[in-house]
C-alpha positions as CSV (number, residue, x, y, z in Angstrom):
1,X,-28.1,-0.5,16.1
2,X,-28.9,2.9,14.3
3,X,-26.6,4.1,11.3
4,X,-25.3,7.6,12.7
5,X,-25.1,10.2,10.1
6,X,-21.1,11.6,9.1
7,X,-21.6,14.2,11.7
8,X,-22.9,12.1,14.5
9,X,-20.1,9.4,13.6
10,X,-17.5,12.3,14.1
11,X,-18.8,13.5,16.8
12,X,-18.9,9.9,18.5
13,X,-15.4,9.0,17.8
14,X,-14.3,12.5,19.1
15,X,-15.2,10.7,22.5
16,X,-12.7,8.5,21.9
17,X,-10.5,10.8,20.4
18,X,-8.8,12.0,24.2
19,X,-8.1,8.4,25.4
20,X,-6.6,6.9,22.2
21,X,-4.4,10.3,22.0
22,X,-3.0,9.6,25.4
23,X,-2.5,6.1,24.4
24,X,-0.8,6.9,21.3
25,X,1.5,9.1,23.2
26,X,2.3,6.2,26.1
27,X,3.3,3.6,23.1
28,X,5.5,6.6,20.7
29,X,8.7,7.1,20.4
30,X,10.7,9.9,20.5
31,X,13.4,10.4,17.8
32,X,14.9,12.0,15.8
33,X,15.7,11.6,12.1
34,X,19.4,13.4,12.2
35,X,21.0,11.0,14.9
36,X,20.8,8.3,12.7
37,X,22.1,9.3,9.7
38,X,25.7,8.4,9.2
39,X,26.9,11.8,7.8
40,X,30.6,10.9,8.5
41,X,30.3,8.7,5.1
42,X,28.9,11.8,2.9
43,X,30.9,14.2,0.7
44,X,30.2,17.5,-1.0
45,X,28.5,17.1,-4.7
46,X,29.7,18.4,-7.7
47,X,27.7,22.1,-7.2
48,X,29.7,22.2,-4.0
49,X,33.2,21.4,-5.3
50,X,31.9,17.6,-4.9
51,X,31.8,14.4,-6.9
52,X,28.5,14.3,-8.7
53,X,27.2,10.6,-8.7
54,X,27.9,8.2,-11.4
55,X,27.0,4.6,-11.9
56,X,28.7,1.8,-10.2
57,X,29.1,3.8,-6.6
58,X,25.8,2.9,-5.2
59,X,26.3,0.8,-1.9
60,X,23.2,-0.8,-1.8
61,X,22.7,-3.7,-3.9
62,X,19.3,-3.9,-6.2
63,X,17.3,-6.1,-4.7
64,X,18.0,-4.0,-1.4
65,X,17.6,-0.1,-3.3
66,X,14.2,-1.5,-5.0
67,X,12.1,-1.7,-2.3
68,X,13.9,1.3,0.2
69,X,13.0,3.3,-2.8
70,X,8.9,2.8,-3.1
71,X,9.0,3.0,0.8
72,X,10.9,6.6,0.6
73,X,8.2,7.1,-2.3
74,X,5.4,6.5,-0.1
75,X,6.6,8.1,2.9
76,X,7.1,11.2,0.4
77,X,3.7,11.1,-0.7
78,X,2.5,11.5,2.6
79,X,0.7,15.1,1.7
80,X,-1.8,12.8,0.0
81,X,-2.7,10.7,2.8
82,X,-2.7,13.9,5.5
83,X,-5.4,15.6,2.8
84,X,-7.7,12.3,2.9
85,X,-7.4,12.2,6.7
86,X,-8.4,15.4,6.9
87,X,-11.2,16.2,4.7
88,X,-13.0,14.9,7.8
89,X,-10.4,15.2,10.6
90,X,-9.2,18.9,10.0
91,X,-5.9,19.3,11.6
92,X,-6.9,23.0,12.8
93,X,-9.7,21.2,15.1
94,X,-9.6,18.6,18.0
95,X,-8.3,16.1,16.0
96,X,-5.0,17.4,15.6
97,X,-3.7,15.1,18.5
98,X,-4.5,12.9,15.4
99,X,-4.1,14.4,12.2
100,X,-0.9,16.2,13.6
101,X,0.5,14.1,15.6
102,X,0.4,11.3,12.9
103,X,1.9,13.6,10.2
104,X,4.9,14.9,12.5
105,X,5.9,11.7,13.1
106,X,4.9,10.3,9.8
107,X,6.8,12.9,7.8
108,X,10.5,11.8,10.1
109,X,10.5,9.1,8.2
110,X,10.7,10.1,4.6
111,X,13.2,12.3,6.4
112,X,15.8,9.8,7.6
113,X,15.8,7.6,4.2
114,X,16.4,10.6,2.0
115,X,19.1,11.7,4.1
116,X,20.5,8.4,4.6
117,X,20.3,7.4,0.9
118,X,22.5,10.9,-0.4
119,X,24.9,10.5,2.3
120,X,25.7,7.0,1.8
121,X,25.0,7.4,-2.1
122,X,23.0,3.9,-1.6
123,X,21.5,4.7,-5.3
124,X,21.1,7.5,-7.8
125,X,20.0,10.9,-5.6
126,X,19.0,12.6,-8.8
127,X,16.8,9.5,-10.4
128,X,15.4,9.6,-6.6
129,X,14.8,13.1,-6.6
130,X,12.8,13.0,-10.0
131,X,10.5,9.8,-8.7
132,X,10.0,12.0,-5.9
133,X,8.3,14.8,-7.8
134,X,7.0,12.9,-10.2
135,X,5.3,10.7,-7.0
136,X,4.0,13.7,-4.9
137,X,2.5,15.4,-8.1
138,X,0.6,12.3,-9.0
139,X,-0.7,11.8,-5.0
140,X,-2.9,9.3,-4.1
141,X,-6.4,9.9,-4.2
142,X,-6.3,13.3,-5.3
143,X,-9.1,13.6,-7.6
144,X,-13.0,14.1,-6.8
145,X,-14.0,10.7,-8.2
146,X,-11.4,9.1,-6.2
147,X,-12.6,10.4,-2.7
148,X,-16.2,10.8,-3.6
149,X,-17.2,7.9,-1.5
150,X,-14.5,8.2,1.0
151,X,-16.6,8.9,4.5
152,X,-15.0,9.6,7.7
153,X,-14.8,5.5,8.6
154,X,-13.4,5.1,5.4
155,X,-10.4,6.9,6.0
156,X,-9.4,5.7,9.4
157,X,-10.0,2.5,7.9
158,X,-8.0,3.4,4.4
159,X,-4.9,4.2,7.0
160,X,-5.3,1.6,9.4
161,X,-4.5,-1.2,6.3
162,X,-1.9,1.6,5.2
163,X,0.1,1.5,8.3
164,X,-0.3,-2.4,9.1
165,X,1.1,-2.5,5.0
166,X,4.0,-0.5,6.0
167,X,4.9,-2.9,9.2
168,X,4.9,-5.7,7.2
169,X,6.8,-4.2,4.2
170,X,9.7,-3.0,6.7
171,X,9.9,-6.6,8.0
172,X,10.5,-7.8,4.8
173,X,13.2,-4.7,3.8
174,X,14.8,-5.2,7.3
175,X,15.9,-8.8,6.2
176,X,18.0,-7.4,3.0
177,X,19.5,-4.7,5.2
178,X,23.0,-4.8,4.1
179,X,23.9,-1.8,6.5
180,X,23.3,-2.1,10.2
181,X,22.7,1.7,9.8
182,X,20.0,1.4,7.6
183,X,18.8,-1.4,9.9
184,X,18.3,0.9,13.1
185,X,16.5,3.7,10.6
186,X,14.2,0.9,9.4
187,X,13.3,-0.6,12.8
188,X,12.4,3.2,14.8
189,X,9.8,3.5,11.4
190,X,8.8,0.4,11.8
191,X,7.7,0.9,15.8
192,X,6.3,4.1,15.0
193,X,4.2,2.6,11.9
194,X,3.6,-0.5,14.2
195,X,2.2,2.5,16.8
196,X,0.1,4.6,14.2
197,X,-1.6,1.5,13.3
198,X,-2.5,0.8,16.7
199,X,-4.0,4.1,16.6
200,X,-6.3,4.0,13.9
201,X,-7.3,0.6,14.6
202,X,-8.2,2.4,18.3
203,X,-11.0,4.9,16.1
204,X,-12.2,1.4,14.4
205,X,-12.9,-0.3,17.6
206,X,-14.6,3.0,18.9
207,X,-16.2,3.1,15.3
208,X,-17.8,-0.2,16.1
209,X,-19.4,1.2,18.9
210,X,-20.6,3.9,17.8
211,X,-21.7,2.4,14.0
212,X,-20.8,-1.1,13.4
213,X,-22.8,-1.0,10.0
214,X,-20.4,1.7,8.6
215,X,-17.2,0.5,10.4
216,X,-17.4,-3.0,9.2
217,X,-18.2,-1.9,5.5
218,X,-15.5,0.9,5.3
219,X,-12.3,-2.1,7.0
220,X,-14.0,-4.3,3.9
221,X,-13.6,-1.4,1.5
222,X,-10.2,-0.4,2.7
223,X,-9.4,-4.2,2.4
224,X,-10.7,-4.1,-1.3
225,X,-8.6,-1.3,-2.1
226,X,-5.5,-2.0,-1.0
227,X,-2.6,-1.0,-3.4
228,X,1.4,-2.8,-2.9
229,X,4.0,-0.4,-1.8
230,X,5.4,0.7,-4.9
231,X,2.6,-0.5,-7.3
232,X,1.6,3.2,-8.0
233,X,5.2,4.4,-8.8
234,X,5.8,5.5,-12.1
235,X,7.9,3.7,-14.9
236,X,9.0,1.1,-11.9
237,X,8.2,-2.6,-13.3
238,X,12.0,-3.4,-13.2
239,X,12.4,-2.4,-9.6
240,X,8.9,-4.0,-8.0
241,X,10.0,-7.0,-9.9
242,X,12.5,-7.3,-7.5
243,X,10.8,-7.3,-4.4
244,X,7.3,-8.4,-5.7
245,X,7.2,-11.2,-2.7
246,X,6.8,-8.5,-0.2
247,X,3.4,-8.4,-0.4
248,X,0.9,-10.7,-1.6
249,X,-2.7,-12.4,-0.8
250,X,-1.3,-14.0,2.3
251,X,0.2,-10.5,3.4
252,X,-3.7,-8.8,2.6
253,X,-5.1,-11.9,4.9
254,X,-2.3,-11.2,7.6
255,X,-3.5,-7.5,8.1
256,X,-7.6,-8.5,7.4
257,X,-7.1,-11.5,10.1
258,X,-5.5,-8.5,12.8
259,X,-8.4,-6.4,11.9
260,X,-10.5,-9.3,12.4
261,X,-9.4,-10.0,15.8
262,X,-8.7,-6.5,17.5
263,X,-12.5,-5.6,15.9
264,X,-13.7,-9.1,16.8
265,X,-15.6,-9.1,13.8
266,X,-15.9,-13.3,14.3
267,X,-18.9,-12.1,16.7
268,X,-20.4,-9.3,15.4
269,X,-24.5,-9.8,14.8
270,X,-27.4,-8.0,13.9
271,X,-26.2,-6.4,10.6
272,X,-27.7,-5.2,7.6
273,X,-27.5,-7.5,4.8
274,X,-24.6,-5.0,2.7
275,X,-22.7,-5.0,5.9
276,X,-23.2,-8.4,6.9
277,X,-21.7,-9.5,3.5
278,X,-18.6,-6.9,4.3
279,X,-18.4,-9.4,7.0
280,X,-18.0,-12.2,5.4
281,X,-15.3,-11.1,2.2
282,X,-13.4,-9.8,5.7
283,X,-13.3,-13.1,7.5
284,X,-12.8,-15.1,4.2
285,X,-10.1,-13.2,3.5
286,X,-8.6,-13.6,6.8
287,X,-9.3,-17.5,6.6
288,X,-6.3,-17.5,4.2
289,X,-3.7,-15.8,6.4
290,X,-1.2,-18.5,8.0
């Protein structure tokens, strides 16, 4: 099969692109982020004639704020991931029934945590706040090295693992919920997420179509890199310590055993030796998933 070029890969899985946005649209779900916040439990702060936070009113127990907190970190940092999509996918082109799409509904989530966790005071506001800044300065690969090798499969494939991470992190957070509140916010992210990775894994499967060399080396790359919610967060070993068994080597094989199937990647011949050993770190690593 011959190795397409960045702009011939592009412009094959902008083919695609009309289908897979129509399917996206059939499996989304409309929502939005102000209905489920439960304002009725919020009160003015200090600035307003309000109670500034102190210590001891946080409703959320640790082990329960920990992990909400690198979620609502990563959802906040999602400027990073909408510049990596689109050094290839600009949003002001075609693919902004991806780009777009994706971020809109992407960006609801951050949305609805922040909201809920001032209103309910479920942990500090102002320590949140300063991760928050601290978090989007720092991004995610923002710097030339870091996206130097990053081609247009890469970063489907870089957010297809993203997305599948987030389904299986907001499984794991849903089971602390302490609030059934919080548990109806977690579950309409987790559908969307569970939808957004339906969709990039959609481009892959057109990817291997179109390049089966560069899609199955860019899912074994984006497999390689993968990075725990919360492991880039700033001056948070306390807090990951408390939800460290999120995520671990059989979580990474869950997600490269799904990849494995939907791309049926068991099957795949006739590749180049580079990509034929992507292959096989993929499979082994889905080998280990339960």
């Amino acid at each position: 099969m011959a190795v397409l070029d960045e702009d011939q890969l592009i412009n094959a899985l902008e083919k695609a692109l009309p289908e897979i946005a129509e399917e996206h649209t059939l499996g989304a779900q409309s929502w939005d982020p102000h209905d489920w916040v439960p304002w009725s439990k919020g009160r003015n702060f200090a600035f307003l004639g309000g109670d500034d936070f102190e210590a001891g009113q946080e409703t959320l127990s640790a082990e329960t704020a920990a992990p909400l907190l690198a979620l609502l970190l990563t959802k906040d940092n999602l400027p990073s991931y909408h510049r990596v999509l689109a050094i290839w996918f600009p949003a002001f082109s075609d693919w902004r029934q991806l780009v777009g799409v994706w971020t809109a509904e992407d960006n609801r989530h951050a949305i609805a945590l922040r909201d809920y966790l001032v209103v309910t005071r479920a942990m500090d506001p102002v320590d949140a706040e300063n991760r928050r800044r601290i978090h989007v300065v720092q991004g995610w690969k923002q710097t030339p090295e870091s996206v130097a090798g990053v081609g247009p499969m890469d970063a489907l494939a870089l957010l297809a693992v993203h997305e599948n991470q987030c389904v299986h992190f907001l499984n794991r957070l849903e089971e602390r919920s302490e609030d059934p509140q919080l548990t109806t916010i977690l579950e309409k992210i987790q559908t969307d997420d569970a939808v957004q990775a339906a969709t990039f894994q959609a481009f892959l499967m057109a990817g291997m179509v179109a390049d089966q060399e560069a899609t199955v080396v860019a899912v074994d790359n984006a497999l390689a890199q993968i990075e725990h919610i919360g492991a880039d967060c700033a001056d948070f070993d306390a807090q990951r310590a408390l939800f460290a068994d999120f995520e671990t080597e059989a979580t990474d094989a869950a997600i490269a055993k799904k990849l494995v199937q939907e791309l049926k990647l068991d099957s795949v011949q006739e590749l180049s030796d580079e990509a034929e050993a992507a292959r096989q770190r993929i499979l082994a690593l889905a080998a280990k998933a339960a």
